[in-house]
PDB file of N, CA, C and O in Angstrom, chain B, residues numbered from 101:
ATOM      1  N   UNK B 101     169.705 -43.928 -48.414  1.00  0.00           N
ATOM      2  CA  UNK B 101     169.053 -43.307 -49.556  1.00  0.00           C
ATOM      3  C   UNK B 101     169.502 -43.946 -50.876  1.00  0.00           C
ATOM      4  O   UNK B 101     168.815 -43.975 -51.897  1.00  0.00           O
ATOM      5  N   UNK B 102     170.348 -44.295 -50.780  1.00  0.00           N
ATOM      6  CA  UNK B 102     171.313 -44.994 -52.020  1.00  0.00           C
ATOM      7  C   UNK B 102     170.864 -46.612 -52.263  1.00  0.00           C
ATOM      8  O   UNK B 102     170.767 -47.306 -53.275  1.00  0.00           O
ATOM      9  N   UNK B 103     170.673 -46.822 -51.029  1.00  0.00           N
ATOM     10  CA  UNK B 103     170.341 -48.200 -51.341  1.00  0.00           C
ATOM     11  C   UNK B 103     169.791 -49.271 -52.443  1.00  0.00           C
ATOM     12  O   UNK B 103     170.271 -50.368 -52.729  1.00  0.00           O
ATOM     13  N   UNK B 104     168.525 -48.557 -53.025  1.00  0.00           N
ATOM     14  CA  UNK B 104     167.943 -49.109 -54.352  1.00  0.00           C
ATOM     15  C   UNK B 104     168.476 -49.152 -55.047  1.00  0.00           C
ATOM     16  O   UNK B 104     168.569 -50.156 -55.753  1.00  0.00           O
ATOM     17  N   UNK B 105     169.198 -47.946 -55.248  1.00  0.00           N
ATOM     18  CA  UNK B 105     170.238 -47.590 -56.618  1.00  0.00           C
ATOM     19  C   UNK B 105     171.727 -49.045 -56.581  1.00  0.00           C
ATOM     20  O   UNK B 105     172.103 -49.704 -57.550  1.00  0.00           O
ATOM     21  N   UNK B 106     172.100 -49.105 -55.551  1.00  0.00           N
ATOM     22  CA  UNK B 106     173.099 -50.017 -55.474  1.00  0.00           C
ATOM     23  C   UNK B 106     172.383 -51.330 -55.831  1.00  0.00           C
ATOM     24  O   UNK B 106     172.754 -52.119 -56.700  1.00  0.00           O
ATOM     25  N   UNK B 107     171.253 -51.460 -55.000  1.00  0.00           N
ATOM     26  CA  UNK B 107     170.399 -53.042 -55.271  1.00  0.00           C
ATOM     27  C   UNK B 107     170.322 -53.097 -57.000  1.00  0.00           C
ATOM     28  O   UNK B 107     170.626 -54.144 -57.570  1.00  0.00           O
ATOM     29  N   UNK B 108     169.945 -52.036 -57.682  1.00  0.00           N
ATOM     30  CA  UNK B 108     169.554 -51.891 -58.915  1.00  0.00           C
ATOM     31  C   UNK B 108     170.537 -52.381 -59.601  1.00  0.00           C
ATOM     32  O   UNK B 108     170.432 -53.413 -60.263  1.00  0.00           O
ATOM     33  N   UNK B 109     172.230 -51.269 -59.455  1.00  0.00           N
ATOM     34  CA  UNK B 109     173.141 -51.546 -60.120  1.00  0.00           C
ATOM     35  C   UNK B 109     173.666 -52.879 -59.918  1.00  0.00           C
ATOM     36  O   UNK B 109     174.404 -53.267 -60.824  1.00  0.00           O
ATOM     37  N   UNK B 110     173.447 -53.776 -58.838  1.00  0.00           N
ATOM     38  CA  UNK B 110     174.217 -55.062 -58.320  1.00  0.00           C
ATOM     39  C   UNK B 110     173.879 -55.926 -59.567  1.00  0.00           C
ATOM     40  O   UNK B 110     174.715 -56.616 -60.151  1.00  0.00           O
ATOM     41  N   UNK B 111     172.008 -55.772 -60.067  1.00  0.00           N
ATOM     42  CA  UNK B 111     171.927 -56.842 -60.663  1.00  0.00           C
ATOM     43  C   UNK B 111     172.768 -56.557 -62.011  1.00  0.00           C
ATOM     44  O   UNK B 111     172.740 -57.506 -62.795  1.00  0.00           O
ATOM     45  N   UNK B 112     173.452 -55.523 -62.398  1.00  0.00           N
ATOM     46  CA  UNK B 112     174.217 -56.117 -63.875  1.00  0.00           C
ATOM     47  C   UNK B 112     175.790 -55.935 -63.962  1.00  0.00           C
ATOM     48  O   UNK B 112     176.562 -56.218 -64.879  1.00  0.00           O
ATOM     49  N   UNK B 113     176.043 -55.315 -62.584  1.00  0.00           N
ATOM     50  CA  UNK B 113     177.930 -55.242 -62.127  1.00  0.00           C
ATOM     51  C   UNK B 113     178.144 -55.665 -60.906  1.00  0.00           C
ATOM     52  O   UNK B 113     177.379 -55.332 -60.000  1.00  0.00           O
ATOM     53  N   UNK B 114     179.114 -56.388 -60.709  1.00  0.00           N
ATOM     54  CA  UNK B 114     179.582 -56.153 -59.478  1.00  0.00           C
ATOM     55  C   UNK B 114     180.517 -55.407 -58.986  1.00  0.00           C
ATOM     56  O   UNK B 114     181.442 -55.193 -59.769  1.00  0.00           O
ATOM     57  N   UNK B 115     180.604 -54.912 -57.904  1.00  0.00           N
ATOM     58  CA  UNK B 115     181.174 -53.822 -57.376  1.00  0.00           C
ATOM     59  C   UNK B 115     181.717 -54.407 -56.426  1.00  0.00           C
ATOM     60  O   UNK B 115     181.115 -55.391 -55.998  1.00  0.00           O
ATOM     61  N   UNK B 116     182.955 -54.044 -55.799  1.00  0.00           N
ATOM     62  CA  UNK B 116     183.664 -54.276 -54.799  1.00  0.00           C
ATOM     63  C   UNK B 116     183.185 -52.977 -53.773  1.00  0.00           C
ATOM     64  O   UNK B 116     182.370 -52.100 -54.060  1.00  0.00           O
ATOM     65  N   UNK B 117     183.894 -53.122 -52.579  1.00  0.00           N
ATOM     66  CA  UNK B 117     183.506 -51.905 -51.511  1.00  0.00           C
ATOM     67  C   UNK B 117     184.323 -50.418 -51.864  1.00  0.00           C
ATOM     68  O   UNK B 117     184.009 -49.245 -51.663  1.00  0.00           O
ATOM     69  N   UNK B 118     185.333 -50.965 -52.389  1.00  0.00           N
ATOM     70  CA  UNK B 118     186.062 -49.293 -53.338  1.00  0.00           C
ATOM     71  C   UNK B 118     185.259 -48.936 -54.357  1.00  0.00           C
ATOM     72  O   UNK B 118     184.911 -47.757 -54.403  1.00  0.00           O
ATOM     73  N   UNK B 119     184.780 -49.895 -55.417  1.00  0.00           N
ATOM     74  CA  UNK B 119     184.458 -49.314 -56.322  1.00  0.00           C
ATOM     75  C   UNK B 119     183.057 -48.388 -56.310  1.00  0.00           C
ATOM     76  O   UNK B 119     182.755 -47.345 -56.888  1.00  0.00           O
ATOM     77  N   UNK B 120     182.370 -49.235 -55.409  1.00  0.00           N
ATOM     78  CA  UNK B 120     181.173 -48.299 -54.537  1.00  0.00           C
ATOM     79  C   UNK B 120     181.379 -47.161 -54.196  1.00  0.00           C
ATOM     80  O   UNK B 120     180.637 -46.303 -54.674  1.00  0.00           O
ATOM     81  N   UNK B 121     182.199 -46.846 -53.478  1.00  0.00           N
ATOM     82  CA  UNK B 121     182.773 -46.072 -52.593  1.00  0.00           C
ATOM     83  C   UNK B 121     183.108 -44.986 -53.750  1.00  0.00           C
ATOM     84  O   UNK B 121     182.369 -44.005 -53.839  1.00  0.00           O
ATOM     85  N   UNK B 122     184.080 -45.117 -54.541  1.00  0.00           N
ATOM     86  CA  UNK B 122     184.001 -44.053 -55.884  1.00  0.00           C
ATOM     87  C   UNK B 122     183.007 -43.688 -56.419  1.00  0.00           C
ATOM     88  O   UNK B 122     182.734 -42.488 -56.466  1.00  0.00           O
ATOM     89  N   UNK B 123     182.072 -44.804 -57.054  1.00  0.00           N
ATOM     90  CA  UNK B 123     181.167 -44.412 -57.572  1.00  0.00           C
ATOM     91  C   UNK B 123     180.267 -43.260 -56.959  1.00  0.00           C
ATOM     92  O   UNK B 123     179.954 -42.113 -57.280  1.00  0.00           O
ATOM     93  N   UNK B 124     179.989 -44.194 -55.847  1.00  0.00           N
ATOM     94  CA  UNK B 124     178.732 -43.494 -54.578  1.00  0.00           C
ATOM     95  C   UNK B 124     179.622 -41.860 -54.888  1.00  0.00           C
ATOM     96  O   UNK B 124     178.925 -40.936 -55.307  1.00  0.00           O
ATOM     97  N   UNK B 125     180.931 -41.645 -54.688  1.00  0.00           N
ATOM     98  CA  UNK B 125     180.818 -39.986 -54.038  1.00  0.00           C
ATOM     99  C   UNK B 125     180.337 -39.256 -55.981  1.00  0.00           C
ATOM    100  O   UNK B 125     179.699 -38.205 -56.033  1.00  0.00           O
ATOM    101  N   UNK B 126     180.599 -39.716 -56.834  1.00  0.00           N
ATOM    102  CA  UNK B 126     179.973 -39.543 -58.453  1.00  0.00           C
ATOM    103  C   UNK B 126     178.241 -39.159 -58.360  1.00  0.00           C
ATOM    104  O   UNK B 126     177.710 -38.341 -59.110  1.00  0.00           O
ATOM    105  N   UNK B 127     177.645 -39.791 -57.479  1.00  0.00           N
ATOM    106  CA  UNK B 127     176.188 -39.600 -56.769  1.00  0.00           C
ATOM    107  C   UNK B 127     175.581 -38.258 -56.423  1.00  0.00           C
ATOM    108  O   UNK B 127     176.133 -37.649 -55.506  1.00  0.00           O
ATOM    109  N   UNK B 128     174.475 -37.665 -57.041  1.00  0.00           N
ATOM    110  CA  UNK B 128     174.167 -36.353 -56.696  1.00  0.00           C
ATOM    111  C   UNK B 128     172.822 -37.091 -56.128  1.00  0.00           C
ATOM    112  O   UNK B 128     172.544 -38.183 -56.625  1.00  0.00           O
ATOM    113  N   UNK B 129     171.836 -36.464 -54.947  1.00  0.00           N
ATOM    114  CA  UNK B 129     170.533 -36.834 -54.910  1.00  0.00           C
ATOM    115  C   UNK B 129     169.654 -35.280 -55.138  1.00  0.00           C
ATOM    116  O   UNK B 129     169.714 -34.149 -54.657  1.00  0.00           O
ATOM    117  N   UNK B 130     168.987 -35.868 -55.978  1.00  0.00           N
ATOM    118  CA  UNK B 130     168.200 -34.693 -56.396  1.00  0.00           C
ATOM    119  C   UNK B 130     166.374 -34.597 -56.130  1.00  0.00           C
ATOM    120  O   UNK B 130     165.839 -35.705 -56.088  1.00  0.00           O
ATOM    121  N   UNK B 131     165.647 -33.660 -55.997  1.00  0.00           N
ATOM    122  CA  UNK B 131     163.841 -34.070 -55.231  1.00  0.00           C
ATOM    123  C   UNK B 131     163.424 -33.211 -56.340  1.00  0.00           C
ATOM    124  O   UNK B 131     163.918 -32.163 -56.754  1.00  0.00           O
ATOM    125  N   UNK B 132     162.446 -33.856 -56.717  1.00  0.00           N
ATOM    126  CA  UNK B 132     161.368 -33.091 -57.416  1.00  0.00           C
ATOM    127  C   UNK B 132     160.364 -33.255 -56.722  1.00  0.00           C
ATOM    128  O   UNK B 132     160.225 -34.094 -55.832  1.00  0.00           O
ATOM    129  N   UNK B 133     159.334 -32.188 -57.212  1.00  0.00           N
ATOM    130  CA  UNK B 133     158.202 -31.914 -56.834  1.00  0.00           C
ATOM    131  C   UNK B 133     157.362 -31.946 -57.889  1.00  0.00           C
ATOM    132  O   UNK B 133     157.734 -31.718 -59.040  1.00  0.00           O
ATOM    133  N   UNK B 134     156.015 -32.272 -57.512  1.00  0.00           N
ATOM    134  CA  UNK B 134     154.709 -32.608 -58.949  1.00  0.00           C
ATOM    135  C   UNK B 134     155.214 -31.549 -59.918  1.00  0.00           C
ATOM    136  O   UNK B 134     155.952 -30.598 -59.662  1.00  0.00           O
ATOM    137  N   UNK B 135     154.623 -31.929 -61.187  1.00  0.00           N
ATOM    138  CA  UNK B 135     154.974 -30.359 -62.053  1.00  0.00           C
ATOM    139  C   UNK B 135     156.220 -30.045 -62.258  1.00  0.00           C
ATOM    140  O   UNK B 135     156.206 -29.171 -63.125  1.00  0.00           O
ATOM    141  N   UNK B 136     157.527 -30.321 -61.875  1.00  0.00           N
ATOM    142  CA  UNK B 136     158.642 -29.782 -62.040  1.00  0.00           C
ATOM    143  C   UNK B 136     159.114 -30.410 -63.115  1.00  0.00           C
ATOM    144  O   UNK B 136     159.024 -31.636 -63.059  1.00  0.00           O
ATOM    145  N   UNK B 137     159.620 -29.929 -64.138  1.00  0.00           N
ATOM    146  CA  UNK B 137     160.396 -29.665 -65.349  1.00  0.00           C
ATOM    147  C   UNK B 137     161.570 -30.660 -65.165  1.00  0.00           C
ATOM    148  O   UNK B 137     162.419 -30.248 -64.374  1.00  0.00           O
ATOM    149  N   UNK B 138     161.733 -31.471 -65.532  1.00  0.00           N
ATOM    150  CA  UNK B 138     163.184 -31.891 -65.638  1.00  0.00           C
ATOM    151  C   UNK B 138     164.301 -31.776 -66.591  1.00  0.00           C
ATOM    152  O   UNK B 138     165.488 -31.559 -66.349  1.00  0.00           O
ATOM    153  N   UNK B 139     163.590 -31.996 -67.941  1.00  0.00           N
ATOM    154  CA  UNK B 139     163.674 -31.611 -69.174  1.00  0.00           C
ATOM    155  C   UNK B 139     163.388 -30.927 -69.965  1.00  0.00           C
ATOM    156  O   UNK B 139     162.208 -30.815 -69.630  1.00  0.00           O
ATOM    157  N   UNK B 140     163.470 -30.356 -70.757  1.00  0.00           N
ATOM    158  CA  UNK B 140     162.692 -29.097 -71.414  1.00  0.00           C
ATOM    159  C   UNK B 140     162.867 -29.985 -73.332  1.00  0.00           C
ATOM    160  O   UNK B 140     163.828 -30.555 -73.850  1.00  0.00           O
ATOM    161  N   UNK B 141     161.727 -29.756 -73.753  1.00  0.00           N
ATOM    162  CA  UNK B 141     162.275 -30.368 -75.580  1.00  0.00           C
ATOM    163  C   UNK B 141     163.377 -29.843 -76.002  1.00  0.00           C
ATOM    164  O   UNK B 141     163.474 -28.713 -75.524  1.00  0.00           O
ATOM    165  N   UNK B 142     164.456 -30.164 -76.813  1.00  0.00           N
ATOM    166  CA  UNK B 142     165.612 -29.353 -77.000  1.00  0.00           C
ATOM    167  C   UNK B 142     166.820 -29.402 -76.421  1.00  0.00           C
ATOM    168  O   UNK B 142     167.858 -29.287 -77.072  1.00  0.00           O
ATOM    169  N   UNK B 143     166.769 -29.633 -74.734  1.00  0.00           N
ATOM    170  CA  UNK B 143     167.680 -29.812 -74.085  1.00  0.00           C
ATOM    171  C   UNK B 143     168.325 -31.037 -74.505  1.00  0.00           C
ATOM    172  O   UNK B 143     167.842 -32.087 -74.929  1.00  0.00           O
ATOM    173  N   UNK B 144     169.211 -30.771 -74.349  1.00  0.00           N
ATOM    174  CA  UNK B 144     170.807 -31.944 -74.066  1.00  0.00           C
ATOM    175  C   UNK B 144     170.509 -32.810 -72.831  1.00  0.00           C
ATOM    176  O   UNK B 144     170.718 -32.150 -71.814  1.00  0.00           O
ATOM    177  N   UNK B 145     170.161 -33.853 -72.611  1.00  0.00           N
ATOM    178  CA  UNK B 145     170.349 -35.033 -71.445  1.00  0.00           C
ATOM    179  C   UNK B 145     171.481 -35.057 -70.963  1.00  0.00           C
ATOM    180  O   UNK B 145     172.096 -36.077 -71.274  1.00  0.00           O
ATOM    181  N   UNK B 146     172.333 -33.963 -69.966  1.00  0.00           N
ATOM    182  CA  UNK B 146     173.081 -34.431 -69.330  1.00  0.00           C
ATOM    183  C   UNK B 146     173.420 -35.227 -67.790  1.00  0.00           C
ATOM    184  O   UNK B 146     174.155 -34.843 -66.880  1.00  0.00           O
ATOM    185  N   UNK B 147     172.730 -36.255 -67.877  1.00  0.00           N
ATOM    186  CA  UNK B 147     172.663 -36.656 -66.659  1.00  0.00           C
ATOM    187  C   UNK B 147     171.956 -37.670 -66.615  1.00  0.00           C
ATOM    188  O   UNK B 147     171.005 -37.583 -67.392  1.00  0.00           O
ATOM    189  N   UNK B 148     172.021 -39.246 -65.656  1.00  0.00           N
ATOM    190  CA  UNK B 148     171.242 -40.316 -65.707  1.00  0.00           C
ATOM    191  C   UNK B 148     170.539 -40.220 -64.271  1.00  0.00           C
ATOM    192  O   UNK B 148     171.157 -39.953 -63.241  1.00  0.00           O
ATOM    193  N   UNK B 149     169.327 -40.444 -64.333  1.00  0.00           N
ATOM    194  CA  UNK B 149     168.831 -40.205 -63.281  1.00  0.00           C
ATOM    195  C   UNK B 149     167.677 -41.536 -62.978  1.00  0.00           C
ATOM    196  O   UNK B 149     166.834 -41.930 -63.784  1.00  0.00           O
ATOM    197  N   UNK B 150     167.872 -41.966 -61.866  1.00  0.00           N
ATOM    198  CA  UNK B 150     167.448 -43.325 -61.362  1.00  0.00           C
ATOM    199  C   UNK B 150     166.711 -42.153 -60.197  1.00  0.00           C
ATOM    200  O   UNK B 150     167.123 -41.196 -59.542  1.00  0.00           O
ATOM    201  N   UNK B 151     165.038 -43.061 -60.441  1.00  0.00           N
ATOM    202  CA  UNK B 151     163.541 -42.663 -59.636  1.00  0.00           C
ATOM    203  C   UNK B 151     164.237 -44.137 -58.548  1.00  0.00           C
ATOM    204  O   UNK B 151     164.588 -45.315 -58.610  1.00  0.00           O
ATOM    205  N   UNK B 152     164.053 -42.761 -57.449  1.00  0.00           N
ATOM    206  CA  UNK B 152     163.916 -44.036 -55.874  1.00  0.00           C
ATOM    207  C   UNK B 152     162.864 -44.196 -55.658  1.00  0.00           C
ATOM    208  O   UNK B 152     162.628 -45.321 -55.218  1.00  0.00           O
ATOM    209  N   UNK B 153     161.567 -43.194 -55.825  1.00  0.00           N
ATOM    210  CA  UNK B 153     160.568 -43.478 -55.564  1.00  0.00           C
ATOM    211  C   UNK B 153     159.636 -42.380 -56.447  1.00  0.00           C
ATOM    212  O   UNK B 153     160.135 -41.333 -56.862  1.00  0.00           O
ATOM    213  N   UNK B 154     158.172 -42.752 -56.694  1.00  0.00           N
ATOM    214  CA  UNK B 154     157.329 -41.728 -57.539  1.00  0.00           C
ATOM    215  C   UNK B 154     157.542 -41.610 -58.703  1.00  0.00           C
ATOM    216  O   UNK B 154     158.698 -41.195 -58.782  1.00  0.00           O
ATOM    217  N   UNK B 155     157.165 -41.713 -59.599  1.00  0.00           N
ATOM    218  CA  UNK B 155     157.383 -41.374 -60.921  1.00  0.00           C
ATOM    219  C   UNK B 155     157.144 -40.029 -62.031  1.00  0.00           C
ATOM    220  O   UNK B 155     156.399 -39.056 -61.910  1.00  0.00           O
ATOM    221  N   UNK B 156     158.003 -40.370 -63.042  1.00  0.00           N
ATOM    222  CA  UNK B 156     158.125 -39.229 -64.057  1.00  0.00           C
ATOM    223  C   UNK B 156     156.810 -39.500 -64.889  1.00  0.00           C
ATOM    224  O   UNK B 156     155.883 -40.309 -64.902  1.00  0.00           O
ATOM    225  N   UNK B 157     157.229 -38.402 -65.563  1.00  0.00           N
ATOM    226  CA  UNK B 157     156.094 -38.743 -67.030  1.00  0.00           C
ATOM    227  C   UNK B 157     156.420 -37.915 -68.141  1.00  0.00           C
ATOM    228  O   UNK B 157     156.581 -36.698 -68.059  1.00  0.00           O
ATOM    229  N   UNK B 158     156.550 -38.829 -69.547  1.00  0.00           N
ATOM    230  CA  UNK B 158     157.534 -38.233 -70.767  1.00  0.00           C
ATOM    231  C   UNK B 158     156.047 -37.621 -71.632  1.00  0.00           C
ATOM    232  O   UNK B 158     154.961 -38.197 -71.687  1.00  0.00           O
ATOM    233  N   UNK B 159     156.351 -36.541 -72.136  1.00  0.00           N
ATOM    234  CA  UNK B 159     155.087 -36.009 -72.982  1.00  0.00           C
ATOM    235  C   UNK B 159     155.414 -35.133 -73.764  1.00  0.00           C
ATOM    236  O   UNK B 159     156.081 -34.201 -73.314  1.00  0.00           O
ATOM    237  N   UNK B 160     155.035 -35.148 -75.242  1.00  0.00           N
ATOM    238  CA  UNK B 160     154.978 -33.968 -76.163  1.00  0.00           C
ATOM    239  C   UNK B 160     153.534 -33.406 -76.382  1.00  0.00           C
ATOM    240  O   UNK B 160     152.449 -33.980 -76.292  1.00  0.00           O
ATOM    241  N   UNK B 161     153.880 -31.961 -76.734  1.00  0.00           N
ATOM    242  CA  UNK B 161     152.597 -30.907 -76.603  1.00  0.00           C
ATOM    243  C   UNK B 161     152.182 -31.123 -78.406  1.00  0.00           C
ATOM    244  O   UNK B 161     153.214 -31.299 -79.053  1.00  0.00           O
ATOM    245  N   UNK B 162     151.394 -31.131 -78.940  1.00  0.00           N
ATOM    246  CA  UNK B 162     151.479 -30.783 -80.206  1.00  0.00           C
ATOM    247  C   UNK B 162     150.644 -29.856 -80.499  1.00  0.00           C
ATOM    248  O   UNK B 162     149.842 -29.421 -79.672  1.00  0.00           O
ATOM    249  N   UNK B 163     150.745 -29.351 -81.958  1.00  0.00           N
ATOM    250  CA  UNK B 163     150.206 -28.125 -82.513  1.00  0.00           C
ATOM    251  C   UNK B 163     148.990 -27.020 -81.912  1.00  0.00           C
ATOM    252  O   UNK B 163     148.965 -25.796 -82.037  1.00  0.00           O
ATOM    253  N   UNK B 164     147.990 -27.942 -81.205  1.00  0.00           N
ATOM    254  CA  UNK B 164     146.937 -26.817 -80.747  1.00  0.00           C
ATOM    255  C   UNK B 164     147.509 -26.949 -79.034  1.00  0.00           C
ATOM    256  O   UNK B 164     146.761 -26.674 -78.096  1.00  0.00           O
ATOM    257  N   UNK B 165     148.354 -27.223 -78.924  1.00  0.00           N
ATOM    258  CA  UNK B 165     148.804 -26.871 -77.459  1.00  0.00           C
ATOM    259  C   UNK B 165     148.292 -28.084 -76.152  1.00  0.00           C
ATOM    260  O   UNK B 165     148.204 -27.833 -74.950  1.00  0.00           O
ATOM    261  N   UNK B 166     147.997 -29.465 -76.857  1.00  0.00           N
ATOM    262  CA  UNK B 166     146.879 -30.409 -75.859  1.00  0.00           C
ATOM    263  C   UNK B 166     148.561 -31.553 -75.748  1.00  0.00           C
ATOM    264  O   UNK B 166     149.319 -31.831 -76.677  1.00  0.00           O
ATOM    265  N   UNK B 167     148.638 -31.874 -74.643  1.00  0.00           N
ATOM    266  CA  UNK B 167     150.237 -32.810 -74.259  1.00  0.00           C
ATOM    267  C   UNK B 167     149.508 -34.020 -74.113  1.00  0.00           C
ATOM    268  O   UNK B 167     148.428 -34.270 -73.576  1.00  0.00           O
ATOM    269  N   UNK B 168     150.472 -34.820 -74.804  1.00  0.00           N
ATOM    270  CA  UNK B 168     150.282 -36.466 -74.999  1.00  0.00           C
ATOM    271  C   UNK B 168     151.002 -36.984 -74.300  1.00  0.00           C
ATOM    272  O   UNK B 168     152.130 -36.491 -74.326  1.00  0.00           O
ATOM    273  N   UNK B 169     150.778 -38.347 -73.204  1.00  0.00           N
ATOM    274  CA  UNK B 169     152.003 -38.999 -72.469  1.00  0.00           C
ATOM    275  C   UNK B 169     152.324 -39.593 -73.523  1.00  0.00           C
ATOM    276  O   UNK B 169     151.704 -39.728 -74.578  1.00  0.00           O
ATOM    277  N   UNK B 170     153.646 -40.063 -73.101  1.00  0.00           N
ATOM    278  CA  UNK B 170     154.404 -41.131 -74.483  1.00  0.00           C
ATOM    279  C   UNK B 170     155.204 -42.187 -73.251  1.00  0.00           C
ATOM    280  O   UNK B 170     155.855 -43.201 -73.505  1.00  0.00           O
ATOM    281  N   UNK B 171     154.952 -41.657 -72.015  1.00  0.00           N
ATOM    282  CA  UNK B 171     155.971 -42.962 -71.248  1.00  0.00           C
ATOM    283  C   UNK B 171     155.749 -42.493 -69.979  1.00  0.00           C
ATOM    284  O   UNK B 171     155.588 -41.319 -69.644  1.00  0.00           O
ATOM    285  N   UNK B 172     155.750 -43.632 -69.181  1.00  0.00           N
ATOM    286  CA  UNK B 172     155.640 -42.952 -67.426  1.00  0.00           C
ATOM    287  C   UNK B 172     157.178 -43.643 -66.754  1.00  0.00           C
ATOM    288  O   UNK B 172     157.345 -44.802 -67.133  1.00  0.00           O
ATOM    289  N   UNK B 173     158.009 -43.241 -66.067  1.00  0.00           N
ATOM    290  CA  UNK B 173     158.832 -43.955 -65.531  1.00  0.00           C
ATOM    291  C   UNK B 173     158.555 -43.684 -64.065  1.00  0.00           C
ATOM    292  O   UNK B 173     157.887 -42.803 -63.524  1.00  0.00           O
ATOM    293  N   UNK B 174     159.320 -44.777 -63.538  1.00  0.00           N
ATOM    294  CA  UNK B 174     159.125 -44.993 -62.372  1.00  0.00           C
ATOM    295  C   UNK B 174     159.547 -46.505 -62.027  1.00  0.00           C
ATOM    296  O   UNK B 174     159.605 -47.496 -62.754  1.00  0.00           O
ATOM    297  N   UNK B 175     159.852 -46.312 -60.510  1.00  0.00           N
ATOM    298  CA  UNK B 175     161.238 -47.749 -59.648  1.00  0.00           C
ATOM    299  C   UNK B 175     160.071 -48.590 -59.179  1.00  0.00           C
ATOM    300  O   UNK B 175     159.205 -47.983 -58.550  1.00  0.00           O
ATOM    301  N   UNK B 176     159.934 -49.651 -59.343  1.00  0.00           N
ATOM    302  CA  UNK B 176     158.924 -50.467 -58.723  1.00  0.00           C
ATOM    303  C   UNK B 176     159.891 -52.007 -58.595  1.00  0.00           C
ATOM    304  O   UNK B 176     159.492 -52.867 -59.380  1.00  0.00           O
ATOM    305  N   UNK B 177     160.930 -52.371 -57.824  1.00  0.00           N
ATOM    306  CA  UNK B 177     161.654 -53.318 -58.075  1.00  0.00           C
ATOM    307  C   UNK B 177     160.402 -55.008 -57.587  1.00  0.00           C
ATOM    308  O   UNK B 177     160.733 -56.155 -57.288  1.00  0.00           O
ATOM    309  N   UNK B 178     159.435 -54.565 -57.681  1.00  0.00           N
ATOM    310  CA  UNK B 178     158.276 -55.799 -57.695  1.00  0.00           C
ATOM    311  C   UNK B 178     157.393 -55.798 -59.008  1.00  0.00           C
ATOM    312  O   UNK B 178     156.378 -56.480 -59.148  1.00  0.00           O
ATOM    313  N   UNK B 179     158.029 -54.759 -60.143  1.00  0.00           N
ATOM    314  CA  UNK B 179     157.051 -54.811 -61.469  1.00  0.00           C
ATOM    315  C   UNK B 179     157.841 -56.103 -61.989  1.00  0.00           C
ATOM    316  O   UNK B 179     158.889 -56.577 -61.551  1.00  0.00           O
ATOM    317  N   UNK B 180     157.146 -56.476 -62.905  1.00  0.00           N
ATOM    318  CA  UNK B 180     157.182 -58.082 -63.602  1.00  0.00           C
ATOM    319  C   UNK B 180     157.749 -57.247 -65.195  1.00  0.00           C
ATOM    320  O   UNK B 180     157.222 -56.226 -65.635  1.00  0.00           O
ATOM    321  N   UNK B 181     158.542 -57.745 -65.643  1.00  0.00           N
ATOM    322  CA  UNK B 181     159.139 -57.220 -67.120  1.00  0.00           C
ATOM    323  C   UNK B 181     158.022 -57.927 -68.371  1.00  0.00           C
ATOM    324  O   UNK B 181     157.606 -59.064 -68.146  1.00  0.00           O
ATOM    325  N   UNK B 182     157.731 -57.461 -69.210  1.00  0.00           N
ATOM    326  CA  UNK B 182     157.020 -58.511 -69.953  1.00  0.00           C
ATOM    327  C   UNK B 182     157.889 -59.429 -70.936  1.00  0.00           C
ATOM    328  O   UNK B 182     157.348 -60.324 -71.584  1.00  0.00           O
TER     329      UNK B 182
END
């Protein structure tokens, strides 16, 4: 399950098999489902959270109540960077 996440982190640290090993138990895995809240406006970001698969989507509501995307995230380790 971890796997991407390690492939991910390899490309900008290297890690030895301890330091993995620490890190990894630092590792929570968490599932969302469509619709689920991750964030609320206001809240405090405590927590970094790496998509293994499926993506988020960042959006503010404004004044008459109609929500704008502003960002989609999501793991695609075959997207091209521009």
């Amino acid at each position: 399950m971890l796997k991407k996440y390690k492939t991910f982190i390899s490309k900008y640290i290297s890690l030895n098999p301890i330091e993995w090993m620490i890190m990894k138990s630092k590792l929570k895995i968490e599932r969302y489902q469509k619709d689920d809240v991750i964030l609320q406006m206001g809240d405090i970001c405590k927590k970094l959270i790496f998509i293994n698969s499926g993506l988020a989507r960042g959006y503010i509501i404004d004044e008459n109540g109609k929500d704008h995307t502003w960002i989609i995230f999501f793991n695609d380790s075959n997207a091209k960077r521009c």
